[in-house]
NUKOLTI-775368 format. One line per field, with one value per residue (C-alpha): z, y, x; residue number from 0. Coordinates in pm, whole numbers, plus 50000, padded with zeros to 5 digits. Layout:
% residues N
up = c(Z:...)
north = c(Y:...)
east = c(X:...)
vexmar = c(NUM:...)
This chain:
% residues 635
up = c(05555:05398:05114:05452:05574:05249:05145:05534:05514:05150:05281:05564:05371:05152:05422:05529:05134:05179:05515:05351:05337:05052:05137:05195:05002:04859:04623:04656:04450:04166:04195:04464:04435:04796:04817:05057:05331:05400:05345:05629:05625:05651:05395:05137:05117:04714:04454:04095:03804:03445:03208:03291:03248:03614:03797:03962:04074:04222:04423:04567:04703:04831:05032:05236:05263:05438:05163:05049:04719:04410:04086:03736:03621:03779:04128:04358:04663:04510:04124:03898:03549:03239:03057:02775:02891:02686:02973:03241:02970:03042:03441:03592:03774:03870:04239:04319:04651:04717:05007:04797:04705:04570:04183:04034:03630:03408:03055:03205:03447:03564:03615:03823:04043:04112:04229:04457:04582:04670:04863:05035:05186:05234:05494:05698:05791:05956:05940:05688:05328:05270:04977:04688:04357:04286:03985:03907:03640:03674:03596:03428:03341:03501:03841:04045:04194:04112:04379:04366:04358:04244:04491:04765:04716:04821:04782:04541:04835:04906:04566:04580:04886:04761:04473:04649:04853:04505:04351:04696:04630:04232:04166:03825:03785:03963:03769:03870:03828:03832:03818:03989:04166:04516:04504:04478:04722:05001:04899:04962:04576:04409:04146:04258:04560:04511:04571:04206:04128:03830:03998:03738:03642:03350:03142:02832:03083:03478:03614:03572:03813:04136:04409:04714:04586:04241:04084:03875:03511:03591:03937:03760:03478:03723:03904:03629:03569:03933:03911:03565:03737:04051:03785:03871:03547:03554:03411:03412:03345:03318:03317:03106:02960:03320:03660:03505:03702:03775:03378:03397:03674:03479:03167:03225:02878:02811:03104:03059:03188:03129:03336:03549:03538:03626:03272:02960:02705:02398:02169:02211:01951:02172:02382:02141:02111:02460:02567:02238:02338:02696:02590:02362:02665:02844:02588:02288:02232:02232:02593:02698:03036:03084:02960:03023:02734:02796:02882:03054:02885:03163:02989:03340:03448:03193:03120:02848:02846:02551:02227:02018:02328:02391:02014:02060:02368:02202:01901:02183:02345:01997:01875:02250:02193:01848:01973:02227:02017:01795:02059:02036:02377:02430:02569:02862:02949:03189:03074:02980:02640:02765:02945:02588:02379:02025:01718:01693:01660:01916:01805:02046:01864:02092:02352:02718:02848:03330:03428:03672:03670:03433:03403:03272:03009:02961:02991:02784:02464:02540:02484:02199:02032:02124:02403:02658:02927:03333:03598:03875:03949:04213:04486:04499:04493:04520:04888:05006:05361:05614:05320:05454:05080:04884:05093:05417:05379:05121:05241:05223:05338:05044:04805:04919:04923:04563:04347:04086:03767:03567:03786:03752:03946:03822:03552:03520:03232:03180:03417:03242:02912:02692:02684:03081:03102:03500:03817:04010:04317:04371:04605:04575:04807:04730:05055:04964:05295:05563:05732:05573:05617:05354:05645:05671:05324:05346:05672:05347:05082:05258:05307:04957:04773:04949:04866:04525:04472:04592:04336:04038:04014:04137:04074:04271:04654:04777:05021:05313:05434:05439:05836:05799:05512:05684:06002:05781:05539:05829:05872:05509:05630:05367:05192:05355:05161:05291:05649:05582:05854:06093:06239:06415:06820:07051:07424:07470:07833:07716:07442:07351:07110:06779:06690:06478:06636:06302:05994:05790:05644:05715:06132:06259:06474:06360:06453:06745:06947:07316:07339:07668:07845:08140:08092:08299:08136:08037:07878:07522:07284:07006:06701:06953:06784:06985:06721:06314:05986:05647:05751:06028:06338:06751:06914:07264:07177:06845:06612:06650:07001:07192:07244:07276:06915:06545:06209:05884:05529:05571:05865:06213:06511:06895:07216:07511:07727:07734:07919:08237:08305:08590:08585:08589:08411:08256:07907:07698:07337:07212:06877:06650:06300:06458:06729:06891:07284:07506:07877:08146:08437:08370:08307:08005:07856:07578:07265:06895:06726:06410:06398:06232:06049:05843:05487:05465:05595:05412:05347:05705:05673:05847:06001:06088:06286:06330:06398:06321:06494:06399:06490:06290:06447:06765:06788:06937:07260:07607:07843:07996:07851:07964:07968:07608:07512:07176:07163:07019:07224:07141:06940)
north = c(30992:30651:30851:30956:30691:30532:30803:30788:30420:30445:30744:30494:30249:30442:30568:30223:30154:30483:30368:30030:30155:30097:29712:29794:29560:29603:29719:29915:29818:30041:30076:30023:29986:29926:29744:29668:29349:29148:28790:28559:28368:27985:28073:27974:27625:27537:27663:27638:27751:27765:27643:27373:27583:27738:27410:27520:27851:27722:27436:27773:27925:27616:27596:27902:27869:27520:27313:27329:27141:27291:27172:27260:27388:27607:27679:27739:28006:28084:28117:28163:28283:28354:28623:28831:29204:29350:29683:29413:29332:29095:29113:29292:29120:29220:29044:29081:29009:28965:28761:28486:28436:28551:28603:28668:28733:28781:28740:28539:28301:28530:28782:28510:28458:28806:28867:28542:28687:28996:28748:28630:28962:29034:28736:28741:29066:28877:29060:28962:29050:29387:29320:29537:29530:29584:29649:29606:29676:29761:30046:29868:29540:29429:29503:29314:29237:29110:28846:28827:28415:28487:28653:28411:28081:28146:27756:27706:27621:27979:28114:27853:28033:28400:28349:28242:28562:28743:28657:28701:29095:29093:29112:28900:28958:28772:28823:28580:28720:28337:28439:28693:28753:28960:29253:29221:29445:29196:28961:29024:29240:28883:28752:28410:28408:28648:28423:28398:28153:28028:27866:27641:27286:27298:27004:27134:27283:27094:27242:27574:27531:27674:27413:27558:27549:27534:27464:27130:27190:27026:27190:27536:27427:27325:27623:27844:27612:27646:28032:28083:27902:28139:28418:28517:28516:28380:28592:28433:28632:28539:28899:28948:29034:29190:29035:28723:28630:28290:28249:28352:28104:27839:27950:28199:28245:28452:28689:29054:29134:29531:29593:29246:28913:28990:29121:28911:28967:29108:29098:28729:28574:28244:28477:28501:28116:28009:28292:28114:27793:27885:28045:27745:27478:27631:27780:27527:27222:27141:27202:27440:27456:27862:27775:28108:28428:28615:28618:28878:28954:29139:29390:29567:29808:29721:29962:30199:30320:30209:30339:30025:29791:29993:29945:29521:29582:29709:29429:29187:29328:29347:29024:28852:28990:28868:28522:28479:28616:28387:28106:28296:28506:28873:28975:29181:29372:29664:30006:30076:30224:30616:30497:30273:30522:30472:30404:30027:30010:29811:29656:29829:29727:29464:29490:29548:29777:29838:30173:30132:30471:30766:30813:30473:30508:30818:30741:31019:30882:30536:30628:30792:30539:30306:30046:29943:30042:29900:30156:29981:30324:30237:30507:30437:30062:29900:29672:29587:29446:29569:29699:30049:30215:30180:30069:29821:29839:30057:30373:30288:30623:30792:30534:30531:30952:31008:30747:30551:30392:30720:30865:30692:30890:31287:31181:31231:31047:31098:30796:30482:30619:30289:30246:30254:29852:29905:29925:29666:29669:29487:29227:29255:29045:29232:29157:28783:28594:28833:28640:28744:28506:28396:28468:28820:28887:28786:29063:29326:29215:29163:29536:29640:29389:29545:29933:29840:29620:29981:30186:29957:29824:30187:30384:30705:30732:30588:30802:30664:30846:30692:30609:30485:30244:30144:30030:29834:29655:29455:29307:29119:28879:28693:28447:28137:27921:28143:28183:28302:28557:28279:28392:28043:28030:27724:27626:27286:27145:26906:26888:26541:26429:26288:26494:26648:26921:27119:26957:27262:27334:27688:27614:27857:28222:28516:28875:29008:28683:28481:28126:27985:27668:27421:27192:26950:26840:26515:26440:26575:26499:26737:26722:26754:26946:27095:27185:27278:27287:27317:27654:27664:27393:27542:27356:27233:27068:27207:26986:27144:27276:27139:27492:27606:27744:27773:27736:27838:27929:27746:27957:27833:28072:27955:28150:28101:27867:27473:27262:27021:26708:26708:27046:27227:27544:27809:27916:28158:28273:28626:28700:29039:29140:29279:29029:28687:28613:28339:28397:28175:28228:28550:28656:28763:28502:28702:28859:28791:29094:29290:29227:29484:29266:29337:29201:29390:29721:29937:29720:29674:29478:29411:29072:28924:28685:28657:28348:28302:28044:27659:27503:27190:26905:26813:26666:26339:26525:26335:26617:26631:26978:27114:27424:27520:27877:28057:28361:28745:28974:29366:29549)
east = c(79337:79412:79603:79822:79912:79978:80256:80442:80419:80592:80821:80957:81024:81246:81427:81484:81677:81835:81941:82109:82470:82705:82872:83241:83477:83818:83807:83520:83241:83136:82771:82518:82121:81952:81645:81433:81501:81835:81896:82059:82333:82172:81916:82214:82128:82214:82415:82302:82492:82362:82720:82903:83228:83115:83185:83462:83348:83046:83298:83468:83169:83073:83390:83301:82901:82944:82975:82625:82532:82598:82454:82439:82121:81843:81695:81937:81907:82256:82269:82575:82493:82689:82500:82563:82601:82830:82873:82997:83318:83528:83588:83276:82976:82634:82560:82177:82039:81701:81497:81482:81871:82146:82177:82539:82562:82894:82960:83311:83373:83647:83348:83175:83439:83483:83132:83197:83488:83277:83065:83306:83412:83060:83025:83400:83180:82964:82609:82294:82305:82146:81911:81994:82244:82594:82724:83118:83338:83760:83894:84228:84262:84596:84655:84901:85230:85505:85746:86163:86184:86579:86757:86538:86362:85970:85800:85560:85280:85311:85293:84952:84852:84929:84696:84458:84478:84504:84196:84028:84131:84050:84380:84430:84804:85124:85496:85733:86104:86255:86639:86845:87151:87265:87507:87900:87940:87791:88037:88347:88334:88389:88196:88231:88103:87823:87486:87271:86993:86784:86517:86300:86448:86588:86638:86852:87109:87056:87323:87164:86907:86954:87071:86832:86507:86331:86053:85956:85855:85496:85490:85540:85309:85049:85068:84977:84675:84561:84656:84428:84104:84135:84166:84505:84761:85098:85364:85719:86039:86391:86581:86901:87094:87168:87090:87192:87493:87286:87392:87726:87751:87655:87880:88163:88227:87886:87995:88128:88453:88421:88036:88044:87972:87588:87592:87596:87885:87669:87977:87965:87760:87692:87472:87138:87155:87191:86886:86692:86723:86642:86348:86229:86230:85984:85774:85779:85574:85190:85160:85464:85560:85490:85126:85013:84958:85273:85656:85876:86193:86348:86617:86681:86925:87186:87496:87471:87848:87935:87715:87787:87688:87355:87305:87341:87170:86838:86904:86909:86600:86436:86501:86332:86003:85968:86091:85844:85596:85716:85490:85259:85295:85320:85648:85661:85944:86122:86154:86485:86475:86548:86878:86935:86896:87015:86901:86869:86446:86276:85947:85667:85364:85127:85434:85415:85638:85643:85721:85972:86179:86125:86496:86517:86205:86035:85639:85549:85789:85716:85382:85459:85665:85362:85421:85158:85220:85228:85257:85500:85702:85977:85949:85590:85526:85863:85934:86273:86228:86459:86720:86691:86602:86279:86025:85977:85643:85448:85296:84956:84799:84984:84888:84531:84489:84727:84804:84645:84829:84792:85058:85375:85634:85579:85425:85023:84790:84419:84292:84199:84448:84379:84807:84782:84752:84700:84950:85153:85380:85679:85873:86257:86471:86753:86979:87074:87085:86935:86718:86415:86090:85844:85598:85789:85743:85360:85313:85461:85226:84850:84823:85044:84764:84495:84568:84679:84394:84182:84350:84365:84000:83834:84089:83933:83897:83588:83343:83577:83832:84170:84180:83821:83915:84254:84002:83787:83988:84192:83916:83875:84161:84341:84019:83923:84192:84485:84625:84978:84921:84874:84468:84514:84448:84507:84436:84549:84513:84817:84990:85104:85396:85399:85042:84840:84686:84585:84535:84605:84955:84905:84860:85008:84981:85168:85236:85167:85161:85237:85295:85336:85282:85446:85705:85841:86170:86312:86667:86607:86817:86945:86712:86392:86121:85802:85609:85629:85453:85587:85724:85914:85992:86070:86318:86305:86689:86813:87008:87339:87384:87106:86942:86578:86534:86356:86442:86262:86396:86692:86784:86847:86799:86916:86842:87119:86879:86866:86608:86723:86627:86342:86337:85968:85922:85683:85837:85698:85757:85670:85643:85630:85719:86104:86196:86136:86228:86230:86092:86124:85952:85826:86231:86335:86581:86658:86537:86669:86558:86704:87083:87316:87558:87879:87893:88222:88382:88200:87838:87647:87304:86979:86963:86602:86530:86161:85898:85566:85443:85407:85093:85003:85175:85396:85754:85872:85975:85955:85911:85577:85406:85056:84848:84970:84803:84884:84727:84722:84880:84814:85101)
vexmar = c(0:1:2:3:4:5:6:7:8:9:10:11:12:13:14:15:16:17:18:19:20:21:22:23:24:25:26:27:28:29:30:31:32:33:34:35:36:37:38:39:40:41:42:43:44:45:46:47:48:49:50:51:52:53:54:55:56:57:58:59:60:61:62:63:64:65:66:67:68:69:70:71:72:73:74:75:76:77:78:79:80:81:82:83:84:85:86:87:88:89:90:91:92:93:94:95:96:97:98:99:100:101:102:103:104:105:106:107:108:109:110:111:112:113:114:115:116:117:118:119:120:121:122:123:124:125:126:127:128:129:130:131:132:133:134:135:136:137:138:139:140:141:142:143:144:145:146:147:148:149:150:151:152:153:154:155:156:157:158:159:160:161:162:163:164:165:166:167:168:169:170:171:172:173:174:175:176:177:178:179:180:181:182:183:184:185:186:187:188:189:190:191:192:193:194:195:196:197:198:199:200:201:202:203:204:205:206:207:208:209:210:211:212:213:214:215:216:217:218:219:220:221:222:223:224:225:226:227:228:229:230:231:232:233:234:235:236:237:238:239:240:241:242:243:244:245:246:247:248:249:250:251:252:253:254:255:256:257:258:259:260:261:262:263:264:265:266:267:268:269:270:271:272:273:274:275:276:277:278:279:280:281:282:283:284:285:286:287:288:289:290:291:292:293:294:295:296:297:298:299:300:301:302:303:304:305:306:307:308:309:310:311:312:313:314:315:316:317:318:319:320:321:322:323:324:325:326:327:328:329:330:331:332:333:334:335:336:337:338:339:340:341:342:343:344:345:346:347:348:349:350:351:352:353:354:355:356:357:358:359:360:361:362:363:364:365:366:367:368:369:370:371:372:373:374:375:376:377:378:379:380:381:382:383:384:385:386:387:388:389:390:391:392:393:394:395:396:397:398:399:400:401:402:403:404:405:406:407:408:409:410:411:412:413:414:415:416:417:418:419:420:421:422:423:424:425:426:427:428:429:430:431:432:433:434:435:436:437:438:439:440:441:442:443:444:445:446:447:448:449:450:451:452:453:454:455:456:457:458:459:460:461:462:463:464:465:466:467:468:469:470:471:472:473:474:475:476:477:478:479:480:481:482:483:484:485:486:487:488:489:490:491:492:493:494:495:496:497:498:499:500:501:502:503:504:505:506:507:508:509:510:511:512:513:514:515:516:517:518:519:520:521:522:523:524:525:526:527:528:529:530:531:532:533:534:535:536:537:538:539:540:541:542:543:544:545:546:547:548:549:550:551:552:553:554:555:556:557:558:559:560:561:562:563:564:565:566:567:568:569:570:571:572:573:574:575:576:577:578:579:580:581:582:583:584:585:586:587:588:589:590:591:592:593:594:595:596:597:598:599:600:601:602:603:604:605:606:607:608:609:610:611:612:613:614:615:616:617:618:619:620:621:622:623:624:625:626:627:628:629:630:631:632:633:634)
């Protein structure tokens, strides 16, 4: 009898492991052992870590566990430990959780922070810790995206904040394409006036560097120090000898009159040294400004008319990668070396080659001829907002049910080839001046990170269905240091000028959102700002016209309404990834949504003219404003 109840005591409690699901996480961890129990919340009450190199990991977790103590050495309910399991490699984790505490190992510290970052998801989930172990390795060591900083300045506090969000996703890769140009075609077909930038400061040549926006030497350099201890690597590119109208710009004489000014004059032997010497300020010296292991060449999309140009084309290419090797980088490059084809040899060995278009570079001979590869294949993974080709936003369900790097466009590897380096998507701003938003651009690249992120670190479809997993992974949110997509509520009774109401530079509510609130109206002046952050500012007198208004990314945006003096009002602002309007009321005021513009006769273009919503401090306004409510609305 005892024997009895023994075994349907023991049988119960196995169905209680079995009963443990599988945590979700995105990626999708790799192995799951359930154990018996679950560990709350407030039982985290210390962090210990065992090397002193693990200081900064432990400060993270602290920063989302209510900045409990962390201290090197043993003991904690939390402990991070560098171990030396050679199956874990250089990125995977084992997180153990027990009714005791929470054990993660690694042989790195990037392996530690990934198994914090698993935490992390684990508790915006908000339910106990089922005890048990995971086990997590990648399936390719580079997965990423890559951001168009050329054709439109993006701040370096965002490139801060989208690392942050990176790492939160294991994604250990962000390319930086730092020079670019827009189309002729949008500008009246003349060189001169078509929009280019460069946008790091340059020292050796200052007038190179773009005018709008760009990045400090030490800012950059500091950046890719920040990005490294978050686990996220830098890589910069300057592309030429094409898309480099921003050079051309600068110094006519390099430009080629027979393909376009956007393409370097390879006949002209002052080319090579001005590119060297480029090259050489940011990557010489004992502590080089691109402090990071490797350097993108570009070589994109350049013409291949002329035999003998393809053949100094390919020289040029060539003799890039063994200069920045030549720092001791690896040089990264786009696949062009199918449309080049010639005879001029380009070095491949230890080189990095993205697979943007198989008409460009054949996968299967770049293989061959021995190039790493990147899987970034354009109809798959490449976003243009609002351009109307490529994609608005990626099609995750695809993505999710059929792709993984081994497929890059029709082309199918064995998964996890050793030349497949991993897969990427991409960020062009092609359409110079539309009105896009950085905030925009962020609504684009939370769900491309989180798909790609699914599909470069598993690689195979989890049990979860696609509609199951699209449910789920909304909730993960961005990581507690990023709030790009503005999760930020406010009910303010009255809100008062000249204050901070958020201390966080990323206050703000985004997409889909209603802000409303009373105003009684005093004589404004132009200039009069309700309420901004490092964003974007709303008017309640705008500086030019005196109109009820916003302005972010250099763009200023007016509805037809202005406030009078004495006058008492409801106003309300509604906000969604297409349009922004202006009630008053309850009436409709009017809505500034996507505006089809003319660039010429023959070029039409998409003109946005969203908001997400600044939240962090008030204006010097005099109107009397109360009952101030920013809230989610339903789509």
């Amino acid at each position: 009898m005892k024997k009895g109840i023994a075994f349907v005591f023991a049988l119960l409690a196995c169905s209680a492991i079995i009963a443990q699901k599988k945590p979700f996480t995105v990626p999708a961890i790799e192995n799951w052992k359930a154990a018996k129990g679950e560990l709350q919340w407030n039982q985290l009450s210390s962090i210990s870590y065992n090397d002193a190199s693990l200081q900064d990991e432990a400060q993270y977790l602290a920063g989302f566990t209510g900045n409990i103590p962390a201290t090197l050495g043993k003991g904690g309910v939390v402990s991070l430990q560098l171990c030396k399991d050679k199956k874990l490699g250089k990125e995977g984790y084992q997180l153990t959780v027990s009714p005791k505490g929470v054990t993660i190992k690694a042989q790195t510290e990037q392996g530690v922070l990934w198994g914090i970052q698993t935490l992390q998801q684990l508790k915006v989930q908000g339910q106990p810790l089922s005890c048990g172990t995971i086990t997590d390795t990648p399936a390719y060591p580079m997965r990423g995206m890559m951001i168009d900083v050329g054709r439109k300045y993006i701040p370096l506090s965002y490139l801060y904040s989208l690392v942050n969000m990176l790492s939160y996703y294991k994604m250990n890769t962000l390319q930086v394409h730092l020079n670019d140009n827009g189309f002729r075609d949008y500008f009246h077909g003349n060189w001169n006036e078509t929009y280019s930038a460069f946008r790091i400061e340059s020292e050796l040549f200052p007038e190179l560097t773009a005018k709008d926006g760009f990045y400090t030497k030490k800012g950059f350099h500091d950046f890719i120090l920040y990005a490294k201890r978050m686990g996220v690597e830098i890589i910069p590119e300057f592309d030429a000898p094409a898309h480099s109208l921003a050079f051309t710009h600068y110094r006519p004489s390099l430009a080629c009159e027979e393909y376009g000014a956007d393409h370097l004059d390879l006949r002209n032997p002052a080319v090579i040294p001005f590119l060297d010497s480029l090259y050489t300020e940011y990557l010489g010296g004992p502590d080089p400004v691109f402090c990071c292991p490797r350097m993108h060449i570009g070589t994109d999309e350049y013409s291949n008319k002329d035999s003998v140009v393809v053949e100094l084309f390919r020289s040029l290419a060539d003799h890039l990668i063994r200069h920045v090797e030549s720092f001791g980088k690896q040089a990264v490059l786009w696949g062009s070396l199918t449309h080049a084809k010639e005879k001029t040899p380009v070095k491949a060995e230890n080189v990095m080659m993205q697979m943007w278009y198989n008409g460009y570079a054949n996968p299967k001979d770049m293989k061959a001829a021995g190039y790493q590869m990147l899987s970034i294949p354009d109809r798959n993974v490449y976003i243009v907002p609002e351009a109307g080709y490529y994609f608005n936003y990626l099609n995750c369900k695809h993505l999710y049910e059929r792709w993984t790097p081994a497929q890059i466009a029709d082309q199918r590897f064995e998964e996890r080839d050793p030349q497949i380096s991993g897969g990427m998507f991409a960020v062009w701003n092609d359409i110079c001046g539309n009105g896009i938003s950085v905030g925009d651009i962020h609504h684009r690249v939370f769900p491309a990170v989180q798909v790609i992120a699914e599909k470069t670190w598993r690689a195979v479809n989890d049990t979860l269905g696609y509609n199951a997993w699209d449910k789920q992974r909304k909730a993960l949110g961005e990581s507690y240091k990023c709030n790009q997509l503005g999760n930020t509520q406010m009910q303010l009774t009255e809100l008062k000028p000249n204050t901070i109401i958020n201390n966080s530079n990323e206050a703000q509510i985004g997409y889909d959102y209603q802000v409303d609130f009373d105003i009684t109206w005093a004589a404004e002046p132009k200039g009069t700002i309700l309420l901004e952050n490092p964003y974007s500012c709303v008017w309640l007198s705008d500086p030019i016209g005196g109109w009820i208004g916003y302005s972010r990314d250099g763009y200023l945006f007016t509805f037809n309404y202005k406030g009078k003096a004495g006058k008492k009002e409801h106003l309300a602002i509604k906000g969604t990834n297409r349009s922004t309007s202006l009630y008053v009321d309850g009436k409709l005021v009017q809505e500034l949504g996507i505006e089809r513009r003319f660039a010429s006769e023959k070029k039409q273009y998409n003109y946005i003219r969203t908001l997400i919503f600044p939240l962090q401090k008030t204006g010097a306004f005099s109107s009397q404003i109360s009952n101030f409510k920013a809230s989610k609305v339903s789509g």
